[in-house]
Backbone and ligand atoms as CSV (ligand in chain L), in Angstrom:
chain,resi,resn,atom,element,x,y,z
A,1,UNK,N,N,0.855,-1.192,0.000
A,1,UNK,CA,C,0.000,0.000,0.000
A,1,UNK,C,C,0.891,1.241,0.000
A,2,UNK,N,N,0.035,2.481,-0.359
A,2,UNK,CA,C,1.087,3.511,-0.746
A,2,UNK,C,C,0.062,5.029,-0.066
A,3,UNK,N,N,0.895,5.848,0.416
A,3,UNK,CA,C,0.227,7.244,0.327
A,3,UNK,C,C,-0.111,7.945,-0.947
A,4,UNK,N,N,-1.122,8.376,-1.585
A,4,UNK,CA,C,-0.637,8.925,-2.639
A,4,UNK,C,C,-0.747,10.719,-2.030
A,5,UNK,N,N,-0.026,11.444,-3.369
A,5,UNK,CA,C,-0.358,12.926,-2.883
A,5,UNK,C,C,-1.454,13.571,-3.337
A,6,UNK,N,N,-1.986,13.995,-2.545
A,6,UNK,CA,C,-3.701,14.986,-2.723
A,6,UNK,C,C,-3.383,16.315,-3.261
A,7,UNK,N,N,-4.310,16.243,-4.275
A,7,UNK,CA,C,-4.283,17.686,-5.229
A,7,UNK,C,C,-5.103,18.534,-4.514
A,8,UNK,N,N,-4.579,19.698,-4.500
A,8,UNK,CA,C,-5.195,20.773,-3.449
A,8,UNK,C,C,-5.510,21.912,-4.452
A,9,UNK,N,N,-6.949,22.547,-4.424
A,9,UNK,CA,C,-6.858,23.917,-5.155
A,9,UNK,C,C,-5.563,24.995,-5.016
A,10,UNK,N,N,-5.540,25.848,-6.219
A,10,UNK,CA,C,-6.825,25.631,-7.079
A,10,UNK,C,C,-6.034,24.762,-8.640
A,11,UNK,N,N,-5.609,23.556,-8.424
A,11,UNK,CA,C,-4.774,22.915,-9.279
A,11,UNK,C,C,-6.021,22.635,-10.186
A,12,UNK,N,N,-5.771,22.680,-11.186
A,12,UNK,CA,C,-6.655,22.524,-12.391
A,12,UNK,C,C,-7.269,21.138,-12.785
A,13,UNK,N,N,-6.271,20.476,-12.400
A,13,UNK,CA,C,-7.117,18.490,-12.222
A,13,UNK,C,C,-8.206,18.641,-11.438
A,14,UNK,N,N,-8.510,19.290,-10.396
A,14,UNK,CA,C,-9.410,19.007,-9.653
A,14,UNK,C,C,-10.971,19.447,-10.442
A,15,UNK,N,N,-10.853,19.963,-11.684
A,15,UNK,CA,C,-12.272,20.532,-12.467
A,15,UNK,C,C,-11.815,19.481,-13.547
A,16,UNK,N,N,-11.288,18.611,-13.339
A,16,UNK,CA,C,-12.326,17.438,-15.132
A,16,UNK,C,C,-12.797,16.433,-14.301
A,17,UNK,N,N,-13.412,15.965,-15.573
A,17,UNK,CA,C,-15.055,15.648,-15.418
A,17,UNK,C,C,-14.117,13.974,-15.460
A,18,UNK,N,N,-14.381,13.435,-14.395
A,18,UNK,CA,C,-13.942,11.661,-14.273
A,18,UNK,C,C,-14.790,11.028,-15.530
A,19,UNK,N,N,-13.885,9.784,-15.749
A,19,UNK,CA,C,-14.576,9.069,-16.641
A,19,UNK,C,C,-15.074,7.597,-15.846
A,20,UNK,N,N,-15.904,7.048,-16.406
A,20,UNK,CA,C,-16.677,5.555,-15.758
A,20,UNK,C,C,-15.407,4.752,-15.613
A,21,UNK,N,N,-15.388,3.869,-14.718
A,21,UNK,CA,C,-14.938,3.274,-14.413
A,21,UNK,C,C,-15.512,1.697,-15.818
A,22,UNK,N,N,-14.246,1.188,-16.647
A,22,UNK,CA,C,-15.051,-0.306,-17.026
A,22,UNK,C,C,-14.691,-1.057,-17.089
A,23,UNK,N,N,-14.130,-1.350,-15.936
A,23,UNK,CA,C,-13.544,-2.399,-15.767
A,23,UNK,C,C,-12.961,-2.461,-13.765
A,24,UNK,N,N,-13.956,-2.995,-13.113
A,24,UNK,CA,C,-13.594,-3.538,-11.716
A,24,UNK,C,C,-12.354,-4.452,-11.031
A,25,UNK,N,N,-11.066,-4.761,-11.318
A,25,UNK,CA,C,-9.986,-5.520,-11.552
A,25,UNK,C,C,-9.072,-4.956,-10.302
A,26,UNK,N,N,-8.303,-6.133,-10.024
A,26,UNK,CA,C,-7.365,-5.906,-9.143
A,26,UNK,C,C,-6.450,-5.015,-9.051
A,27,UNK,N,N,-6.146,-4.251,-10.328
A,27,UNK,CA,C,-5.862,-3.060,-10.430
A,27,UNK,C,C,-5.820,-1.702,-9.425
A,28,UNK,N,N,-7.307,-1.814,-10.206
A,28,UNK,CA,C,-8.601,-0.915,-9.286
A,28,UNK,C,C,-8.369,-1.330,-7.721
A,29,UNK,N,N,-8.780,-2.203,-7.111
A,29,UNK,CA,C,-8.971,-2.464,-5.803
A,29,UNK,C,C,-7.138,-2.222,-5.014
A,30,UNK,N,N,-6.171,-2.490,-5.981
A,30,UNK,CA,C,-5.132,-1.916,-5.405
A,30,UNK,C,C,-5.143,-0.354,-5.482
A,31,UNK,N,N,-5.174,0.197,-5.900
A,31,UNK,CA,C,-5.752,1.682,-5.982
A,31,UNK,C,C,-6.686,2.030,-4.756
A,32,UNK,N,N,-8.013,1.656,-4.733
A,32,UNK,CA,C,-8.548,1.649,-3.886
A,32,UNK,C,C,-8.417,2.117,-2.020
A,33,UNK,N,N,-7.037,0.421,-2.156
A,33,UNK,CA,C,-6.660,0.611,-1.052
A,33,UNK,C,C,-5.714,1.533,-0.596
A,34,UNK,N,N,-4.993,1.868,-1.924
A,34,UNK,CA,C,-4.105,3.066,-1.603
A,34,UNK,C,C,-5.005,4.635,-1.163
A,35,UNK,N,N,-6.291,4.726,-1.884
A,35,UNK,CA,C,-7.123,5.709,-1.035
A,35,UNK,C,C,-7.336,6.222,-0.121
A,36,UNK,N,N,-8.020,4.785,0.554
A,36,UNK,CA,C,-7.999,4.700,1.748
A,36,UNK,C,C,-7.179,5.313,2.697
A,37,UNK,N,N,-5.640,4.541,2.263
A,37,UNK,CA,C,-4.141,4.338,2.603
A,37,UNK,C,C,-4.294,6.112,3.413
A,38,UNK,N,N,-4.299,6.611,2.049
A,38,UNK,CA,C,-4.334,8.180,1.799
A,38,UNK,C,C,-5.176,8.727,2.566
A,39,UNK,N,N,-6.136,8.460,2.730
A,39,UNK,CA,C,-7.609,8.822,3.219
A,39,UNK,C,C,-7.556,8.961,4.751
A,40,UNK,N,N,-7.684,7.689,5.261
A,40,UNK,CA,C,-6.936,7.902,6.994
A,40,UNK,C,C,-6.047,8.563,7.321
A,41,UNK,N,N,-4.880,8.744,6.832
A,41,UNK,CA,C,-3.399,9.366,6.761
A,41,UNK,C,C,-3.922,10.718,7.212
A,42,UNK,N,N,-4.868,11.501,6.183
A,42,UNK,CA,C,-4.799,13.003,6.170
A,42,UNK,C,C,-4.946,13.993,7.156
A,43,UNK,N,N,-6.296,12.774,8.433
A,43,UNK,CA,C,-7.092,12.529,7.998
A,43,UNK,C,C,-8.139,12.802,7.971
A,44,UNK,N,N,-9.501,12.156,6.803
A,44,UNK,CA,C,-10.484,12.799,6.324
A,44,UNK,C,C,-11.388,11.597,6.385
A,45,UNK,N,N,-12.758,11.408,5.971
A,45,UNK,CA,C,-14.184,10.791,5.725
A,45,UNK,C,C,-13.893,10.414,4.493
A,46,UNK,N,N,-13.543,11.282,3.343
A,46,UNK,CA,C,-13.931,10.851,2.250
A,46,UNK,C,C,-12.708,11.542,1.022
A,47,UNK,N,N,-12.838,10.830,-0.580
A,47,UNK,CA,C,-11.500,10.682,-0.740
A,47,UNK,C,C,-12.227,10.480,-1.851
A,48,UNK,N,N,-11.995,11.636,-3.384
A,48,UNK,CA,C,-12.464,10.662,-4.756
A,48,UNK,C,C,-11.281,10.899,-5.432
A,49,UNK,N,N,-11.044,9.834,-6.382
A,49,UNK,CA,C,-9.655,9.227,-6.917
A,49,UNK,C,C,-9.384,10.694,-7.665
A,50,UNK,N,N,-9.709,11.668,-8.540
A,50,UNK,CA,C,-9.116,12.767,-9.305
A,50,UNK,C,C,-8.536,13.592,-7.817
A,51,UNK,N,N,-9.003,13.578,-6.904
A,51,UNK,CA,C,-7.908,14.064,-5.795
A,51,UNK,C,C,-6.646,13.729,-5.628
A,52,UNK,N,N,-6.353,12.355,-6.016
A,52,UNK,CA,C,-4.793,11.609,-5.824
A,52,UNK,C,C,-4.529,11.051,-7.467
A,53,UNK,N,N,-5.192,12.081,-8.611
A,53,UNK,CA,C,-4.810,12.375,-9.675
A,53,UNK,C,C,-5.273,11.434,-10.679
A,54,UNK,N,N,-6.526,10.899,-10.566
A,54,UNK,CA,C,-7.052,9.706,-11.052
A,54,UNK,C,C,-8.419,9.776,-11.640
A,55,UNK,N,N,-8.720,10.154,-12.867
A,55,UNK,CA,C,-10.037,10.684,-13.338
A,55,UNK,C,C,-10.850,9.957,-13.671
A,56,UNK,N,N,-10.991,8.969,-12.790
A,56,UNK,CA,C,-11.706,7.899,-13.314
A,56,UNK,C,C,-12.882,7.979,-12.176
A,57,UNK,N,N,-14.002,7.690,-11.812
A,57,UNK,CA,C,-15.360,7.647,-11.321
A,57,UNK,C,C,-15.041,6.918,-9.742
A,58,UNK,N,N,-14.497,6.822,-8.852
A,58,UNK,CA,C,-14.506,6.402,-8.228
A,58,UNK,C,C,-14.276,7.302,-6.555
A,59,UNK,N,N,-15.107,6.580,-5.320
A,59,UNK,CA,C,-14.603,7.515,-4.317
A,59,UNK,C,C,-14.587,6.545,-3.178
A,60,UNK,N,N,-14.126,7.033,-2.279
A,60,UNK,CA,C,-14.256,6.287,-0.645
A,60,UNK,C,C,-14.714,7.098,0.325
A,61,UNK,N,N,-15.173,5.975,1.488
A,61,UNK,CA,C,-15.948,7.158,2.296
A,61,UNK,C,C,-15.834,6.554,3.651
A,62,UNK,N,N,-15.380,7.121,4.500
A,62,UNK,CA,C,-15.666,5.997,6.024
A,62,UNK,C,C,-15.941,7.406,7.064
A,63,UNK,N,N,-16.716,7.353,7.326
A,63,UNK,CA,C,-17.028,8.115,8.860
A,63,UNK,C,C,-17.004,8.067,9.588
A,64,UNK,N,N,-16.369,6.819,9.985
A,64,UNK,CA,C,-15.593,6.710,11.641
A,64,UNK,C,C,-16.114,7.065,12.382
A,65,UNK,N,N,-17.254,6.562,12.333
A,65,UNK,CA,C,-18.004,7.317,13.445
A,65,UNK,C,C,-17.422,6.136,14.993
A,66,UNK,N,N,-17.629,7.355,16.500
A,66,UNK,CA,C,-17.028,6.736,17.308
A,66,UNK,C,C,-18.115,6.171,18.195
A,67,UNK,N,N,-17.975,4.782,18.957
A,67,UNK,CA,C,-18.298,4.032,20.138
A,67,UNK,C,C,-18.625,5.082,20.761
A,68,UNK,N,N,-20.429,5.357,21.358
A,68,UNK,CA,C,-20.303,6.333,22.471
A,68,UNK,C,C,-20.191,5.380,23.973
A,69,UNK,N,N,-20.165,4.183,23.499
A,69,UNK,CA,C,-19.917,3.687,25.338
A,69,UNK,C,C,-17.989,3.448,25.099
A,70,UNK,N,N,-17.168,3.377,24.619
A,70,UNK,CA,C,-15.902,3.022,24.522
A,70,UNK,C,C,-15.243,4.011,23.759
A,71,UNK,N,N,-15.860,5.083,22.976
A,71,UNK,CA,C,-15.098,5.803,22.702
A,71,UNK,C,C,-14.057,5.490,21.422
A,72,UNK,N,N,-14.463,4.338,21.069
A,72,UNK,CA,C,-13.581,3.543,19.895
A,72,UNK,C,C,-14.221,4.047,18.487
A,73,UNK,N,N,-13.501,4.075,17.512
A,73,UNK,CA,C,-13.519,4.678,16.665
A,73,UNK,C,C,-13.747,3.353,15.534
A,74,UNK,N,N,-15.403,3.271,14.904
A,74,UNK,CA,C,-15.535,2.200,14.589
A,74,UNK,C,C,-15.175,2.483,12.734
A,75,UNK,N,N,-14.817,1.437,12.229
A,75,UNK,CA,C,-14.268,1.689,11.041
A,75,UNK,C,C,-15.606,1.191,9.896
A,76,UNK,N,N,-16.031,1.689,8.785
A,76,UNK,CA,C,-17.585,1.582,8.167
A,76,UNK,C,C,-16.655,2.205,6.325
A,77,UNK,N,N,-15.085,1.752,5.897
A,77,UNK,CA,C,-14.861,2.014,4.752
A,77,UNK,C,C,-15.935,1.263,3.902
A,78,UNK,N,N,-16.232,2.128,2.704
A,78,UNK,CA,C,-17.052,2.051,1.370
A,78,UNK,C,C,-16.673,2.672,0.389
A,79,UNK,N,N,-16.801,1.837,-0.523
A,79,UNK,CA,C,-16.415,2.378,-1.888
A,79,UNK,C,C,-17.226,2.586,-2.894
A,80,UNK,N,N,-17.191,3.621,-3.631
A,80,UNK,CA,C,-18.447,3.906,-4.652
A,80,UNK,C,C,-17.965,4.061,-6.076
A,81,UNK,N,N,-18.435,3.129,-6.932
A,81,UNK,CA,C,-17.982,2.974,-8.204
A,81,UNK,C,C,-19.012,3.587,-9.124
A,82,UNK,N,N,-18.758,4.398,-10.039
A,82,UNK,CA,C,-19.601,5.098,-10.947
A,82,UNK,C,C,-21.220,5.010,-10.142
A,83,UNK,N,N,-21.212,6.408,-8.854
A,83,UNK,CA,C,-22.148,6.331,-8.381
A,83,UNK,C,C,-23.223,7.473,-9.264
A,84,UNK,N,N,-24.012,6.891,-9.410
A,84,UNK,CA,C,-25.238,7.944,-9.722
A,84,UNK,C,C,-26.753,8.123,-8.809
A,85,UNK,N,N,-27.163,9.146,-8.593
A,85,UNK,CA,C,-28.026,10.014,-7.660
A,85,UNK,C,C,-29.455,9.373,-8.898
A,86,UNK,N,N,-30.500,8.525,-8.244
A,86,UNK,CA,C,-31.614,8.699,-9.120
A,86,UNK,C,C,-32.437,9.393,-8.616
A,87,UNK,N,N,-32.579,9.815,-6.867
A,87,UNK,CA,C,-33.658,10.593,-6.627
A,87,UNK,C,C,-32.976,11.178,-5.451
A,88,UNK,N,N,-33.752,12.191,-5.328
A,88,UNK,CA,C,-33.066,13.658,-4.193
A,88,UNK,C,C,-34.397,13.632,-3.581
A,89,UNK,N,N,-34.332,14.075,-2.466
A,89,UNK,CA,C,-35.159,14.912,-1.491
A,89,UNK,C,C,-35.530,16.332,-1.412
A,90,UNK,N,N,-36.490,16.951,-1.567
A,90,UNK,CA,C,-36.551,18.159,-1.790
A,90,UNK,C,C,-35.795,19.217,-0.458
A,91,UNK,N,N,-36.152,18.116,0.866
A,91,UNK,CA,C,-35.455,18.832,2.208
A,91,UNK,C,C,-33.951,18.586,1.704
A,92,UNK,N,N,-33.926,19.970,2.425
A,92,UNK,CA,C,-32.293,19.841,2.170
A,92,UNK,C,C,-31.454,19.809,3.882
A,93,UNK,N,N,-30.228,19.568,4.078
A,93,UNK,CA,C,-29.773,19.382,4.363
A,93,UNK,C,C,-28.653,20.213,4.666
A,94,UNK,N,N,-27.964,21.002,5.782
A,94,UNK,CA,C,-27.095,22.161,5.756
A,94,UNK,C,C,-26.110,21.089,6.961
A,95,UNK,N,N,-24.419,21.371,6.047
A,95,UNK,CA,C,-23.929,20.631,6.968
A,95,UNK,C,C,-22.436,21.731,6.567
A,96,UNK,N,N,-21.385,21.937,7.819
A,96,UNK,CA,C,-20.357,22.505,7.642
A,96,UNK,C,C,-19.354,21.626,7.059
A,97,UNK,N,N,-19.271,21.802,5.996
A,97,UNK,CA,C,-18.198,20.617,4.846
A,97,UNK,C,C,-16.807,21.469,4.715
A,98,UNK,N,N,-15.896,20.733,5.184
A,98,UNK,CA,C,-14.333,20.588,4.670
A,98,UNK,C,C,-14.135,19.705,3.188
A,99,UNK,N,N,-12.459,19.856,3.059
A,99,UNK,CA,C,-12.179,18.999,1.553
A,99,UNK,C,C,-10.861,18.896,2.184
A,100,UNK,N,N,-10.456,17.884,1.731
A,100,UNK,CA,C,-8.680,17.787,2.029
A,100,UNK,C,C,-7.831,18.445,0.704
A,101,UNK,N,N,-8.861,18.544,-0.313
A,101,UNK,CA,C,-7.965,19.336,-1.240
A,101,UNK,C,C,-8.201,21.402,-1.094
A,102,UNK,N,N,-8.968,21.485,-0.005
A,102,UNK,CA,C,-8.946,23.187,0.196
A,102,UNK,C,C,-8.867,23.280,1.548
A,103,UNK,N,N,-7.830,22.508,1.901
A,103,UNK,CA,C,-7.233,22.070,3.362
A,103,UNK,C,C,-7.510,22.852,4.474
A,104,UNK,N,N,-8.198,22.350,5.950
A,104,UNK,CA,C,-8.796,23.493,7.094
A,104,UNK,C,C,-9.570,24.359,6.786
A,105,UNK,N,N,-10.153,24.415,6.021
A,105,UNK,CA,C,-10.994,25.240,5.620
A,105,UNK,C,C,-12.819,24.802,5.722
A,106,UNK,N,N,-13.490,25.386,6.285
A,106,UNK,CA,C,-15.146,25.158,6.378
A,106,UNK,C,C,-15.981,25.854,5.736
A,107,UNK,N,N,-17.241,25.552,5.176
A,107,UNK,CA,C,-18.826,26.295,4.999
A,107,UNK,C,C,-19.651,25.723,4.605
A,108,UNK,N,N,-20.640,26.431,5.403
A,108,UNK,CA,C,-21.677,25.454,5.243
A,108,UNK,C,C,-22.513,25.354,3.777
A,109,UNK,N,N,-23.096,23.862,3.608
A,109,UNK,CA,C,-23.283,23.967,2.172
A,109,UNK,C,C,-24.503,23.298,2.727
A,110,UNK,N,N,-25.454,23.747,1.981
A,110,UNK,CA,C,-26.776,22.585,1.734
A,110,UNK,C,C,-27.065,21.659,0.921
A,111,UNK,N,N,-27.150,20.657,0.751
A,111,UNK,CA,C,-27.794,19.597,-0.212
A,111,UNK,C,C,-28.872,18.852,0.266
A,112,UNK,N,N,-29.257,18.394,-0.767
A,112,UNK,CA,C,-30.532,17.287,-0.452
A,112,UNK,C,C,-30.334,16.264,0.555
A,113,UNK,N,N,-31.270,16.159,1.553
A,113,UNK,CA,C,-30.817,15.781,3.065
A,113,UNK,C,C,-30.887,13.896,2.669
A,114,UNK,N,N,-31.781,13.476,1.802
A,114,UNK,CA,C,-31.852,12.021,1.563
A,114,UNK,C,C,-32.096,12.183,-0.151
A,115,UNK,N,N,-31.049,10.680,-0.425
A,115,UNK,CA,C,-30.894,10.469,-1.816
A,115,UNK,C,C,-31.127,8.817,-2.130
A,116,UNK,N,N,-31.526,8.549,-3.432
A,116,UNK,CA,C,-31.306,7.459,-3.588
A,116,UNK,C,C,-30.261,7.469,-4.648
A,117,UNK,N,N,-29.299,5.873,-4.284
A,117,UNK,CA,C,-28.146,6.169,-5.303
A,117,UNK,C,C,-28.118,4.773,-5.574
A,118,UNK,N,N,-26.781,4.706,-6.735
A,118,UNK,CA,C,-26.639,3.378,-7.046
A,118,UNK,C,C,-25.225,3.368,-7.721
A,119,UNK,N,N,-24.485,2.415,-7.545
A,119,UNK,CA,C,-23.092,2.311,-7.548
A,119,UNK,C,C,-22.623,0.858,-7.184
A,120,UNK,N,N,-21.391,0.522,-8.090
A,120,UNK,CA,C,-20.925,-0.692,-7.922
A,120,UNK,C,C,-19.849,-0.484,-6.828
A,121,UNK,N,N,-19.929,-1.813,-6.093
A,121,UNK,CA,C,-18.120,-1.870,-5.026
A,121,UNK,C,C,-17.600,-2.420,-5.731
A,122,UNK,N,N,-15.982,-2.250,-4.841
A,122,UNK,CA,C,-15.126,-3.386,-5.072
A,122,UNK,C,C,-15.243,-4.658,-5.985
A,123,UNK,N,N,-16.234,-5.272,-5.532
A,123,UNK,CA,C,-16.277,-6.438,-6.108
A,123,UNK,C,C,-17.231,-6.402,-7.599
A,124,UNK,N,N,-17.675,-5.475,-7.958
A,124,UNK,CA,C,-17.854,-5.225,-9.291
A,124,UNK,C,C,-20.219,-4.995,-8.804
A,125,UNK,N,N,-20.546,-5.227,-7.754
A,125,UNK,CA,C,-21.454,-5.741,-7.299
A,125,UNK,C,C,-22.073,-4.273,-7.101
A,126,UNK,N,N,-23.738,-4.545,-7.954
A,126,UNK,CA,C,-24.333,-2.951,-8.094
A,126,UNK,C,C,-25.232,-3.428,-6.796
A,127,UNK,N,N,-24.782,-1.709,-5.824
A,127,UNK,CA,C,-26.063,-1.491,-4.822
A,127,UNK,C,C,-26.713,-0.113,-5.421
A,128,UNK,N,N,-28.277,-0.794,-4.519
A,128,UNK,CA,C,-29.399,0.764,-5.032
A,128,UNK,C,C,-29.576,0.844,-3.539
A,129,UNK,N,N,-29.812,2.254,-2.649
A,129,UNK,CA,C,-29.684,2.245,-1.446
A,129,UNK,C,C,-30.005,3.434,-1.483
A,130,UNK,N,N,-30.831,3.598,-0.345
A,130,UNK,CA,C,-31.565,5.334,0.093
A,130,UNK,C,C,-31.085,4.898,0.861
A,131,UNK,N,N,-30.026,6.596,1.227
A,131,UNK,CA,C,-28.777,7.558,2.061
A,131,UNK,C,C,-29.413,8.765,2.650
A,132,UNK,N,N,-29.658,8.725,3.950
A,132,UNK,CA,C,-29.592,10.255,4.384
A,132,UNK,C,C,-28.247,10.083,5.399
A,133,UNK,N,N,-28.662,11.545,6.184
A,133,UNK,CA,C,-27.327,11.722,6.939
A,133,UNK,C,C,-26.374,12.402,6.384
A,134,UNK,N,N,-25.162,12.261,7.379
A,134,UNK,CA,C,-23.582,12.386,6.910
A,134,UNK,C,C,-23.495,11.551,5.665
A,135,UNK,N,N,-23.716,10.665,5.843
A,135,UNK,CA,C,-23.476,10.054,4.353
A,135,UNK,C,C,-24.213,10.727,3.274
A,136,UNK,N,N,-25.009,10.831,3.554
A,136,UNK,CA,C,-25.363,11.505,1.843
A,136,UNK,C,C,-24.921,12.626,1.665
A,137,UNK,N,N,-24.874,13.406,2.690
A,137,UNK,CA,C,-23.719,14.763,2.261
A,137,UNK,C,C,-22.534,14.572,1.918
A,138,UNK,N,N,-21.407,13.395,2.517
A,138,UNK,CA,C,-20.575,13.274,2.192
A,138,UNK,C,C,-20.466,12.329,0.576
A,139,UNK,N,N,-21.677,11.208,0.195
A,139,UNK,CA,C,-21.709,11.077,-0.357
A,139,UNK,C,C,-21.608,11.954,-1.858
A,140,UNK,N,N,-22.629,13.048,-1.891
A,140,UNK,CA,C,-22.740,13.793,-2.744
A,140,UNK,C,C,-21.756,15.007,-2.942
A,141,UNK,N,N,-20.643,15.236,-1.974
A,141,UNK,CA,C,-19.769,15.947,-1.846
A,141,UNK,C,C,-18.339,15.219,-2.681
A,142,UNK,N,N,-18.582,13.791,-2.478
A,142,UNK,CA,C,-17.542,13.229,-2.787
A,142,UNK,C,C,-18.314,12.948,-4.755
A,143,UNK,N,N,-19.357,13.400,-5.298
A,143,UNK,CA,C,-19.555,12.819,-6.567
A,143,UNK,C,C,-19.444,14.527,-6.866
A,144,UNK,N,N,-19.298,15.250,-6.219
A,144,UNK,CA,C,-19.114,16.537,-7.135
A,144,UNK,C,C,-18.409,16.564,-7.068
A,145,UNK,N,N,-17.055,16.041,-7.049
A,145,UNK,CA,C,-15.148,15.729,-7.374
A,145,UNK,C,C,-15.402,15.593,-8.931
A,146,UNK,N,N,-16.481,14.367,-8.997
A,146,UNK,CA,C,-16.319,13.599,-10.382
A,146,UNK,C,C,-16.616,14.622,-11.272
A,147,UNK,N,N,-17.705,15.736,-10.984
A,147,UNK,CA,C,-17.851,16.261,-12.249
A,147,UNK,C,C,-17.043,18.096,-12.083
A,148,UNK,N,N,-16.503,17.706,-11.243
A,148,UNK,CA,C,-14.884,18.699,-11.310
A,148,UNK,C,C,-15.373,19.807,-10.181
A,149,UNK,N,N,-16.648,19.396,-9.806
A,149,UNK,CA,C,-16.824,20.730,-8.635
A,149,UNK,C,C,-16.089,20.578,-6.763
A,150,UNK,N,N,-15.725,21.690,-6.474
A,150,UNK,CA,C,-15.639,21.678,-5.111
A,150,UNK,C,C,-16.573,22.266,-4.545
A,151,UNK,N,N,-16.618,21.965,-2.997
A,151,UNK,CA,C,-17.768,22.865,-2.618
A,151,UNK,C,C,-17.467,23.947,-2.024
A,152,UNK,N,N,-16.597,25.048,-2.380
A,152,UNK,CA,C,-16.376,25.951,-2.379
A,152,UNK,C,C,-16.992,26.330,-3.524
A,153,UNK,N,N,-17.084,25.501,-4.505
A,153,UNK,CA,C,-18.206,26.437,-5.717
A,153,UNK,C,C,-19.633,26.271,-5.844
A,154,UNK,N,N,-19.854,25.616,-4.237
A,154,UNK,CA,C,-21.209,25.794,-4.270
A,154,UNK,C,C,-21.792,27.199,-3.334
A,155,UNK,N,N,-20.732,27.864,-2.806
A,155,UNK,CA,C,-21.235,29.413,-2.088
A,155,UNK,C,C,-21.023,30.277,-2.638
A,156,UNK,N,N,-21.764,31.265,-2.327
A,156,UNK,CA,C,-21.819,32.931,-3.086
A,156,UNK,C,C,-20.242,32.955,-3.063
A,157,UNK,N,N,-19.851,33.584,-4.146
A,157,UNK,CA,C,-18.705,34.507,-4.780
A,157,UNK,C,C,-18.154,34.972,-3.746
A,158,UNK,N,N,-18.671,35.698,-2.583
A,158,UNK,CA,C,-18.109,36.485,-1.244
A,158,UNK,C,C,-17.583,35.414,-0.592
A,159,UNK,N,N,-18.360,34.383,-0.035
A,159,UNK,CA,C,-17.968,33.270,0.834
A,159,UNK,C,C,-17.205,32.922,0.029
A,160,UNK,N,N,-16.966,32.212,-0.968
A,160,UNK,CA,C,-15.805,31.656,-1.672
A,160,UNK,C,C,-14.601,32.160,-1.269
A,161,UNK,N,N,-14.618,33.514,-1.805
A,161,UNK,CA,C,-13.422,34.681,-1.569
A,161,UNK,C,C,-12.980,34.549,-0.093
A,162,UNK,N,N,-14.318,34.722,0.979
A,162,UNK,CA,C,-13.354,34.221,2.212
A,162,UNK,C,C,-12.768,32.789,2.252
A,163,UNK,N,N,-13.208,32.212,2.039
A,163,UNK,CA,C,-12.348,30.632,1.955
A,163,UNK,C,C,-10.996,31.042,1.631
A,164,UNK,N,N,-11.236,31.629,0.285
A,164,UNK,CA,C,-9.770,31.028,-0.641
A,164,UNK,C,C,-8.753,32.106,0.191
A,165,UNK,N,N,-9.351,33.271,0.553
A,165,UNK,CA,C,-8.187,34.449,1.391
A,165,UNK,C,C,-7.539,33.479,2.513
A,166,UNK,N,N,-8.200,32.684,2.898
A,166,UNK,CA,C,-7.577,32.475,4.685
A,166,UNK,C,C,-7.319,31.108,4.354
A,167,UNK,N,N,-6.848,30.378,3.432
A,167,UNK,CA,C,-6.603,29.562,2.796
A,167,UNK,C,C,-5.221,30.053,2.576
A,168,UNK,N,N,-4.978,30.890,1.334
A,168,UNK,CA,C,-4.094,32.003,0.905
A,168,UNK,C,C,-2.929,32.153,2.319
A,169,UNK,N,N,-4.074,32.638,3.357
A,169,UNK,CA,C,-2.987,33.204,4.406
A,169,UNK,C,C,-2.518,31.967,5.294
A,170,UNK,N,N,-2.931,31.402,5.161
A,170,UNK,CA,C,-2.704,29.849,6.115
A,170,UNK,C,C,-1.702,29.092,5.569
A,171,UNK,N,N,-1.469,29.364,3.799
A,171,UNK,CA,C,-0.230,28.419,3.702
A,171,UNK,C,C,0.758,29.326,3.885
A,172,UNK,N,N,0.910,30.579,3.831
A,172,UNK,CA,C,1.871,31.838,3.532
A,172,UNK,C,C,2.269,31.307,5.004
A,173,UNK,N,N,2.055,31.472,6.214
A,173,UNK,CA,C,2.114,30.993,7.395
A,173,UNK,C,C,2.880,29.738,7.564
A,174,UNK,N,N,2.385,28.739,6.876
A,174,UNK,CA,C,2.665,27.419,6.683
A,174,UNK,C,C,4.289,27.407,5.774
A,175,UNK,N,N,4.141,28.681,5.474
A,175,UNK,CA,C,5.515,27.931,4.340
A,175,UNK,C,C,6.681,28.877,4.852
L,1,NI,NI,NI,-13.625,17.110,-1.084
């Protein structure tokens, strides 16, 4: 297994449009795990392959969500292969979303609070599954990678601008 390196705005890979995945192969699932690999490392929830430079349809997602009697941090990795959204919820959903590629950085974004989706795993094997929650935000956060959006381009022009300033000043700091 390998770290790979995460493309961070405003690098220009991060706006093309992934292509389908056609072919499910050991390849792929070594990849995969290097995601992951990547994914915990950073770390983050969620992880789609044109982040670690890979334009192909694919993402990961684990939310770790923790044990409230032990405090343990239970592990729930998933992988989503050429996922597509067939139905949205009109309620939406307002959740404060980060990206590991517009690093420390927050705002809140709304989306459709429950979705139905459908997507192959790993093993080449199609699920259809109604998502609310964290997951479907993160879900749908992680399929607007595929078609080149961040969600910094889902807020007004102003909010954006604050993002990207204290972004700006945070690596100037950093470097
Ligand atoms: Ni992201």
């Amino acid at each position: 297994m390998a770290l790979l390196p995460i493309i961070e705005t405003p690098d220009p890979r991060l706006k093309a449009i992934s292509a389908p995945v056609e072919k499910v192969d050991d390849d792929l699932r070594v990849f995969i795990a290097d995601m992951f690999e990547t994914m915990y490392d950073a770390p983050g929830i969620g992880l789609a392959a044109i982040q670690v430079g890979l334009a192909k349809r694919v993402l990961v997602i684990d939310l770790q969500d923790k044990d409230e009697e032990t405090g343990e941090t239970i592990k729930d990795p998933r992988v989503f292969i050429n996922p597509e959204i067939l139905e949205e919820s009109e309620e939406l959903s307002v959740y404060s979303e980060g990206c590991l590629s517009v690093p420390e950085q927050y705002a809140d974004v709304a989306r459709p609070a429950v979705i139905k989706a459908k997507w192959l795993d790993a093993d080449g094997k199609e699920h259809v599954e109604q998502i609310d929650g964290l997951l479907a935000t993160c879900l749908q956060h992680e399929m607007d990678h595929l078609n080149g959006i961040l969600f910094i381009d889902r807020l007004s022009k102003l909010k954006r601008d604050i993002v990207l300033k204290k972004l700006a000043k945070a690596r100037k700091m950093a470097a």
